[in-house]
DRENPA-126374 format. One line per field, with one value per residue (C-alpha): x, y, z. Coordinates in Angstrom, 2 decimals, always signed. Each point is the difference from the previous one (the first is absolute). Example, Ala and Ser with C-alpha at 12.3 -4.5 7.8 and 13.67 -1.06 7.14 Angstrom:
# residues 2
c1: [+12.30; +1.37]
c2: [-4.50; +3.44]
c3: [+7.80; -0.66]
END
This chain:
# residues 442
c1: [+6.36; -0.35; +1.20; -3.14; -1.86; +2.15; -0.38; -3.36; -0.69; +2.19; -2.05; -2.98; +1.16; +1.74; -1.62; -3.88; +0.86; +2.73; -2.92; -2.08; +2.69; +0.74; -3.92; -0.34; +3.26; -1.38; -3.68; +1.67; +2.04; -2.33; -2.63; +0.21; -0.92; -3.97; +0.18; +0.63; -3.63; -1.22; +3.64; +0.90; -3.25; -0.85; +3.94; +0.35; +2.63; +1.01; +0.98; +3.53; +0.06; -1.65; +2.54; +2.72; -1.44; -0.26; +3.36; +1.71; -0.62; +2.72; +2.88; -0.15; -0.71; +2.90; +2.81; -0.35; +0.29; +3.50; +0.18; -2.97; +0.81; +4.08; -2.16; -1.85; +2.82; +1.42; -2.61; -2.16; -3.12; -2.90; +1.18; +0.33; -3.14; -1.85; +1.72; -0.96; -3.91; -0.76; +1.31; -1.37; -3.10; -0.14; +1.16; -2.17; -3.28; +1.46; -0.37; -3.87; +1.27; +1.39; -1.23; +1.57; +2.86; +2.80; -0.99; -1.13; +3.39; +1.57; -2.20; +0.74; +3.74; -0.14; -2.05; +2.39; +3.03; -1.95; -0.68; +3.04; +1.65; -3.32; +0.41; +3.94; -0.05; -2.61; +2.05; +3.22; -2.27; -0.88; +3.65; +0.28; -2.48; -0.10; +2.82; -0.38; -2.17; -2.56; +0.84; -2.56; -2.61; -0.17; +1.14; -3.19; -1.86; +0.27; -0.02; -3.33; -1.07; +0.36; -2.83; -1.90; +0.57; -2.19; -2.33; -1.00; +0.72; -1.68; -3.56; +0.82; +1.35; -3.15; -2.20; +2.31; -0.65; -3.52; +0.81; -0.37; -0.56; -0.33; +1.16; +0.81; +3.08; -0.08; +0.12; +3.40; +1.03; -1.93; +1.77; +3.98; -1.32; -1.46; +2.36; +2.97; -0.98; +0.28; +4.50; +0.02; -2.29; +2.07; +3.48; -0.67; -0.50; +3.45; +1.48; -1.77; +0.03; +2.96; +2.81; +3.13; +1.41; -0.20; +2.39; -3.10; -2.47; -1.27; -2.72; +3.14; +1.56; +4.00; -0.08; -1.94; +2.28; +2.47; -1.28; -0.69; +3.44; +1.27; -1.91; +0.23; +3.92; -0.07; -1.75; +2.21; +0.85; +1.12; +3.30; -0.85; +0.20; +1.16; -1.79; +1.92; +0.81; -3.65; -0.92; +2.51; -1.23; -1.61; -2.33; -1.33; -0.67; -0.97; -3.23; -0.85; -0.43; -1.96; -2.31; -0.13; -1.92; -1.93; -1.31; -0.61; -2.92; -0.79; -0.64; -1.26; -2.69; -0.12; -0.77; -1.83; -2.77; -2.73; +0.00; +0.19; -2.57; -1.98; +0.04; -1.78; -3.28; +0.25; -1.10; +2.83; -1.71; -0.08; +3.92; +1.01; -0.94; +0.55; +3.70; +0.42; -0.77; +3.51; +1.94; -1.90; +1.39; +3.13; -0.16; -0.17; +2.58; +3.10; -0.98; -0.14; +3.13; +2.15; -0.25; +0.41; +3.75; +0.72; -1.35; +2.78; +2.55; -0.41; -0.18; +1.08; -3.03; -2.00; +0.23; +0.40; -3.31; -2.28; +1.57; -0.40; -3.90; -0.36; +1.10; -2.57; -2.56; +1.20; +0.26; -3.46; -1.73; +1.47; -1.58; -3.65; -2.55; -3.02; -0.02; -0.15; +2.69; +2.16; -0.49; +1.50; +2.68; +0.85; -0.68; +2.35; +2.52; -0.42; +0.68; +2.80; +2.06; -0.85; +0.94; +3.65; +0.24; -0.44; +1.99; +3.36; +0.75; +0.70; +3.35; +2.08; +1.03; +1.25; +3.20; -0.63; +0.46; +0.10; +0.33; +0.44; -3.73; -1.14; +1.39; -0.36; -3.42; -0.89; +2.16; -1.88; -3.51; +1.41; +0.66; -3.20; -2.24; +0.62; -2.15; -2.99; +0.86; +0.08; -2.62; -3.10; +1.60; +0.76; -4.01; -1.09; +2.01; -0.77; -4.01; +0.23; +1.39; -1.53; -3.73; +0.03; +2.72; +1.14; +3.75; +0.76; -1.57; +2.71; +2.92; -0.63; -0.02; +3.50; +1.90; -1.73; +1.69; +3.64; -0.32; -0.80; +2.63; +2.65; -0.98; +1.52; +2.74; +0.70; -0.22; +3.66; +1.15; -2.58; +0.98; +1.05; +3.31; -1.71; -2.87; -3.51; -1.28; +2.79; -2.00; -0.72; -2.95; +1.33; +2.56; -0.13; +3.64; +0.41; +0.62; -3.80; -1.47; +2.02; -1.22; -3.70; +0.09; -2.26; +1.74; +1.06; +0.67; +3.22]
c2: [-16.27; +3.57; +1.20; +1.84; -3.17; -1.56; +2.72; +0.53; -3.89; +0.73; +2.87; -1.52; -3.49; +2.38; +3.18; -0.86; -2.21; +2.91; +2.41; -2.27; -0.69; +4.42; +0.07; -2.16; +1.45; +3.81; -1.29; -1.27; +3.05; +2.69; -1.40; +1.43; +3.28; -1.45; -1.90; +3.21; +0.95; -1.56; -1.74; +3.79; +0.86; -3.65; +0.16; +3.58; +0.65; +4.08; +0.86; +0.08; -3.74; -1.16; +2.21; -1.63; -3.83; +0.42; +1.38; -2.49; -2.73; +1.67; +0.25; -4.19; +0.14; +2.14; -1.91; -3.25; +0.91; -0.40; -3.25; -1.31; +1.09; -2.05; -2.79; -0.39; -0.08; -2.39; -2.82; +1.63; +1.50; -3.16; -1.20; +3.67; +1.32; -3.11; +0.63; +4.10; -0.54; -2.83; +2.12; +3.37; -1.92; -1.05; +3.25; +2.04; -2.02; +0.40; +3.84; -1.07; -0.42; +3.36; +0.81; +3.41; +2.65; -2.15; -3.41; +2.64; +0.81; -3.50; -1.53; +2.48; +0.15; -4.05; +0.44; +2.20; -2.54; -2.68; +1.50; +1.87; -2.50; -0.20; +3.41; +0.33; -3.66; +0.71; +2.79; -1.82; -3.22; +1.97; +0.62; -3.50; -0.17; +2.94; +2.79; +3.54; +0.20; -1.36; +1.00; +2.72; -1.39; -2.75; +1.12; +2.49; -2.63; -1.84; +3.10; +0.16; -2.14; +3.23; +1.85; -3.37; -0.88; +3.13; -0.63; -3.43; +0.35; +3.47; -2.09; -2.95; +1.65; +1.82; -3.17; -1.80; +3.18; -1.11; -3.41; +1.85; -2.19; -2.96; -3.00; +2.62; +1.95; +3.35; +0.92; +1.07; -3.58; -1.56; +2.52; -1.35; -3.53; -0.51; +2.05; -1.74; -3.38; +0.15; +1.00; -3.28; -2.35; +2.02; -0.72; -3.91; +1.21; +1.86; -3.35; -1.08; +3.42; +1.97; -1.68; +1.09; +1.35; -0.37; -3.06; -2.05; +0.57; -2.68; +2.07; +1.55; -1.70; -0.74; +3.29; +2.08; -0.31; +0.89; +2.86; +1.61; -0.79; +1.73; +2.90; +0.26; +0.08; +2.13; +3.24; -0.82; +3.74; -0.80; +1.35; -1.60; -3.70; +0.44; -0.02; +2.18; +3.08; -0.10; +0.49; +3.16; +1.35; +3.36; -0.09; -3.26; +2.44; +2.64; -2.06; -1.46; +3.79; +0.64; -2.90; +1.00; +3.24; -1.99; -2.35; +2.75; +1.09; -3.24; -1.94; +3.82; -0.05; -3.81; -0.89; +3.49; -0.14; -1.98; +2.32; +3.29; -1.58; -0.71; +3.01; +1.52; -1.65; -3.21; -3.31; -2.82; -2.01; +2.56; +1.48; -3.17; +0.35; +3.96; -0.81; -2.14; +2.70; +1.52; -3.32; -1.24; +3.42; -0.73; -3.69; +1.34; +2.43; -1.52; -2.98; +2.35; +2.27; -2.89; -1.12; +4.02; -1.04; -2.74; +1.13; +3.51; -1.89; +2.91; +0.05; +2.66; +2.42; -2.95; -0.27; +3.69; +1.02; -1.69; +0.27; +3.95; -0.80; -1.52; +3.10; +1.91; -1.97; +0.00; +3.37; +0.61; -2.00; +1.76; +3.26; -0.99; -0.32; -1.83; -3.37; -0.89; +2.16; -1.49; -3.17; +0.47; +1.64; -3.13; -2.67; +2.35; -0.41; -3.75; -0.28; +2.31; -1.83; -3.59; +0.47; +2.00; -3.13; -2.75; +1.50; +0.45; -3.64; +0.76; +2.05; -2.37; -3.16; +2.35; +0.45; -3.21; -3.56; -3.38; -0.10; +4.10; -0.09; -1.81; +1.77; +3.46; -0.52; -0.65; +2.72; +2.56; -1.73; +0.00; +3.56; +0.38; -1.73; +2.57; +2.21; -1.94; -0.10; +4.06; +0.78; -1.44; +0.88; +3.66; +0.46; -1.67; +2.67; +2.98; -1.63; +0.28; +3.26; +2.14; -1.99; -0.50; -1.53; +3.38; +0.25; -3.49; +0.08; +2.79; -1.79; -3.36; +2.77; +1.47; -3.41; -1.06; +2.59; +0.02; -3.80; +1.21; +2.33; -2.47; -2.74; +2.96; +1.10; -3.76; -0.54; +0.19; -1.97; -2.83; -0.11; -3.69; -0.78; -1.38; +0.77; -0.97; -1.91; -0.98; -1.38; +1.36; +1.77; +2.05; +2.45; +1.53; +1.45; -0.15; +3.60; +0.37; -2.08; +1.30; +3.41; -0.63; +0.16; -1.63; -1.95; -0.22; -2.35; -0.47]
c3: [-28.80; +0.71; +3.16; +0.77; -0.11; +2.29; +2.67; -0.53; +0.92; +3.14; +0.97; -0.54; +2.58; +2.72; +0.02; +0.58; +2.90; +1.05; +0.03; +2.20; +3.30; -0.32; +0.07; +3.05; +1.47; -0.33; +1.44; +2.97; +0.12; -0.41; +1.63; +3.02; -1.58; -0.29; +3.39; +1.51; -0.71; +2.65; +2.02; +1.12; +1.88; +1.45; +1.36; +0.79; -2.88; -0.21; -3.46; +1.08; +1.34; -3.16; -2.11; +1.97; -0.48; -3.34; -0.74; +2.27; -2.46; -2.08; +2.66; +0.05; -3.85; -0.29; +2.49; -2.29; -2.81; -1.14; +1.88; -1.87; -3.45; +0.62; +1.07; -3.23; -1.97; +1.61; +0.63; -3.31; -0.12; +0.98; +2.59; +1.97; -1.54; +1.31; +4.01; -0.61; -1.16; +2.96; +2.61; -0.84; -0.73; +3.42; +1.74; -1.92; +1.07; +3.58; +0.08; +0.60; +3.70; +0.66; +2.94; +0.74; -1.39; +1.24; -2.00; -2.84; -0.12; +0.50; -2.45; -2.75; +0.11; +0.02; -3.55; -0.99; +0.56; -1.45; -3.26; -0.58; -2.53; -2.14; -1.96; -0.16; -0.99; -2.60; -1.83; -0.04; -1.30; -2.88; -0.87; -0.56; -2.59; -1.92; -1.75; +0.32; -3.17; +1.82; +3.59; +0.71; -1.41; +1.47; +3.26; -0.43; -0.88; +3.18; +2.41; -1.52; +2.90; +2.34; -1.26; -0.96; +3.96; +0.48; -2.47; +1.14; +3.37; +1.21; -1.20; +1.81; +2.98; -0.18; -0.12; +2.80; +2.41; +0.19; +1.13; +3.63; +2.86; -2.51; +2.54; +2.65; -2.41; -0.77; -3.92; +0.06; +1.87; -2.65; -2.66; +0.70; +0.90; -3.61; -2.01; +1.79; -1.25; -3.57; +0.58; +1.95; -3.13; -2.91; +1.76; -0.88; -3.93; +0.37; -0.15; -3.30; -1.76; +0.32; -0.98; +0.92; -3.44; -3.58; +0.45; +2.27; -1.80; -1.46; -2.65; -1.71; -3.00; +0.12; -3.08; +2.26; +3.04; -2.31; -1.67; +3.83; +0.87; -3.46; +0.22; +4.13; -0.90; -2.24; +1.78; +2.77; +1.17; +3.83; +1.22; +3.54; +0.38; +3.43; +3.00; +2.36; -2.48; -1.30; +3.91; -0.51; -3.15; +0.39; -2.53; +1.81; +3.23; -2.33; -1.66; +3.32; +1.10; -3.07; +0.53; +3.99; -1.37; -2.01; +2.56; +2.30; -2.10; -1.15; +3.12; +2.09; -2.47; +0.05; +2.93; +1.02; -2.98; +1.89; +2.66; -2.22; -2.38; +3.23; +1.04; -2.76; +0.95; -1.90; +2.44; +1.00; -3.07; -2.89; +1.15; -1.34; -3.73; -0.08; +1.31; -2.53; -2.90; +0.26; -0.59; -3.14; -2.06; +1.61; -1.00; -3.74; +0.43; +1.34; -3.06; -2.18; +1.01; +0.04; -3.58; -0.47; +1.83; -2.14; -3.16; +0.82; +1.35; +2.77; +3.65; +2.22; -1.12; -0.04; +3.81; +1.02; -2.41; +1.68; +3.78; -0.96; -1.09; +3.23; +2.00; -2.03; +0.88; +3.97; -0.03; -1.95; +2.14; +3.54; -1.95; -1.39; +2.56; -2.19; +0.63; -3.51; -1.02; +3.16; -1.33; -3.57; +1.02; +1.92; -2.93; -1.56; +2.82; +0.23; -3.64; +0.00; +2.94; -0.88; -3.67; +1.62; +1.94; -2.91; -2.08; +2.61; -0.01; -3.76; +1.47; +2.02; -2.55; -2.11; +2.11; +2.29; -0.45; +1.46; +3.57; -0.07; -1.76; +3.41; +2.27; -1.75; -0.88; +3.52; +1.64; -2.36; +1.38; +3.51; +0.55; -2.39; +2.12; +3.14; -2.23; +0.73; +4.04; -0.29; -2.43; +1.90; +3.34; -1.19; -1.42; +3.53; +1.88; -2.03; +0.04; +3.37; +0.59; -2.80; -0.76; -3.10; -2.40; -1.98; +1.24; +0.05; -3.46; -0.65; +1.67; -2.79; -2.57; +1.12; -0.10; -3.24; -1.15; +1.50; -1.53; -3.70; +0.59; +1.48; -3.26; -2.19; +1.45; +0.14; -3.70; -1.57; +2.91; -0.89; -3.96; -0.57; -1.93; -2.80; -1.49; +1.94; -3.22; -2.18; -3.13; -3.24; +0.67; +3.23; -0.93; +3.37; +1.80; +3.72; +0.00; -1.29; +2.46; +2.68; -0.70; -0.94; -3.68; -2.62; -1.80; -4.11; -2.49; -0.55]
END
């Protein structure tokens, strides 16, 4: 049996239900960013107190998740994905109850702690199943669920909205209620579907647990097993600041988009689908860009490329004043940083495993993930000050940047010990991947 049929069966079990809890998970993250179409006026939100609610989702997302990450390897990964999606489920439909800044804030930060072993968890999960030859693609495959999260949830926030006054709720009460709900059903399926590793599940033939273990083994490039000096490694700090740029612009635009998409004239109904225009060419292109990653055996230029396309598009769209024009230039942005951010997790097993891989992984997310406290509280402050959304648009662009630029100056320092792919077809040198070079046949 070829190995590519064996992963390929794996991807198709994991990955589609994967995609679905990160599609749920982003909903009940991002949502906020379409209740505040009609939440900030009925309860006297500024720009800056919205900025500040939605960003302080990330300081509890960001505490955690270390902890959560340590937990999951320990007691596996269905049993602490069950715990994460029935409590976030739960919080999540309680942010219908905010009643003023201060539970805003409460309520969001709670969120944030509850869901902060989902993603982490997620990445390291995928470890499990799949070697390096198949690493970005995959891991593309199910970050995919990002821009789908906008896709199918900027409509249906959209239809929700219009729920006003239905039983005496608001829209945007209605809009967590029902989009907290399905976290808590799916979190029941966690125990039936995502089995813990190749070794529990029971679809996988004794030959094909054995062929994952062979060829899992075998593109083993970690030089960290441990937890403590992983926690110490540099280049662990180093990608977390890298992804911390990332997220900036990510989530600023993120969470911002309704309201700038609003604000060109569009109704609370029709923002919904035209917000949701950007994420279907990202959708494509982070697919698409991470079998480009596999298919090189490259990665370092296949995270600072498109984190420098992203800047472009920041930096057009703080310049262009037609609406149309300002509105390609950030489908260009949204592709650029969600297809920088897919294809990071690609960096960190190839120096990290074990218990370093959870831990590291999370540590990198962790300082990450204060990227999406600033980024929609900087674009709220600058809103605020300036009127319009040109310098904070500018300010995304400038870290996008120091982040491409950070990824390369990282890239001898992330060169594995062995080569990324050792099989016949992959003559590829760590010296070529550290640097950015296509590879050759040997």
């Amino acid at each position: 049996m070829s190995d590519d049929r064996v992963f390929v069966k794996c991807a198709w079990r994991l990955i589609p239900f994967m995609m679905l809890l990160y599609v749920v998970s982003f909903i009940d993250r991002v949502n906020v960013g379409f209740a505040a179409l009609t939440m900030n006026k009925e309860l006297g939100f500024s720009p800056s107190v919205f900025g500040l609610g939605a960003g302080a989702f990330f300081i509890g997302y960001s505490l955690f998740q270390v902890p959560a990450n340590l937990i999951l390897e320990r007691i596996g990964a269905r049993r602490w994905m069950f715990s994460i999606l029935a409590i976030w489920g739960a919080l999540s439909a309680s942010n219908a109850f905010t009643q003023d800044a201060v539970t805003f804030y409460i309520l969001r930060f709670l969120l944030g702690l509850a869901e902060a072993g989902f993603f982490p968890g997620m990445i390291l999960y995928l470890t499990f199943w799949f070697p390096q030859a198949y690493r970005a693609r995959f891991t593309a495959m199910f970050m995919a669920a990002i821009p789908l999260s906008f896709i199918v949830g900027g409509p249906l926030s959209s239809l929700i909205l219009r729920m006003d006054r239905v039983l005496g709720l608001s829209g945007w009460q209605w809009l967590f209620l029902l989009e907290g709900l399905p976290a808590f059903s799916l979190s029941f399926a966690v125990l039936q579907l995502l089995p813990d590793g190749p070794n529990r599940a029971s679809w996988l033939t004794r030959t094909e647990k054995e062929v994952i273990a062979v060829r899992l083994s075998a593109e083993d490039t970690a030089e960290q097993r441990e937890l403590w000096p992983a926690l110490r490694d540099p280049r662990v700090a180093a990608l977390g600041l890298v992804n911390f740029g990332i997220l900036l612009g990510n989530y600023g635009v993120q969470f911002w988009l309704p309201q700038i998409v609003h604000g060109m004239g569009f109704s609370n109904f029709t923002t919904g689908f035209v917000a949701a225009l950007p994420f279907v060419a990202a959708m494509c292109a982070m697919i698409l860009w991470g079998r480009s990653s596999d298919a090189r055996g490259e990665r370092i230029w296949h995270v600072a490329l498109p984190a420098l396309v992203g800047a472009a598009g920041l930096a057009m769209a703080a310049l262009v004043q037609n609406y149309l024009l300002s509105l390609m230039a950030l489908t260009v942005a949204v592709v650029g940083v969600l297809t920088a951010n897919a294809l990071l997790f690609s960096l960190p097993s190839l120096f990290l495993g074990g218990r370093a891989a959870a831990g590291g992984i999370a540590l990198i997310i962790s300082i990450a993930s204060l990227g999406g406290f600033f980024g929609p509280t900087i674009i709220g402050v600058l809103k605020e000050q300036t009127g319009d959304y040109s310098l904070a648009m500018v300010a995304l662009a400038i870290a996008l940047v120091l982040s491409a630029a950070v990824v390369l100056a990282l890239g001898r320092a992330m060169a594995p010990r062995q080569p990324i792919f050792p099989s016949p077809n992959a003559g590829l040198r760590a010296e070529q991947i550290a640097g950015g070079d296509l590879p050759t046949e040997s």
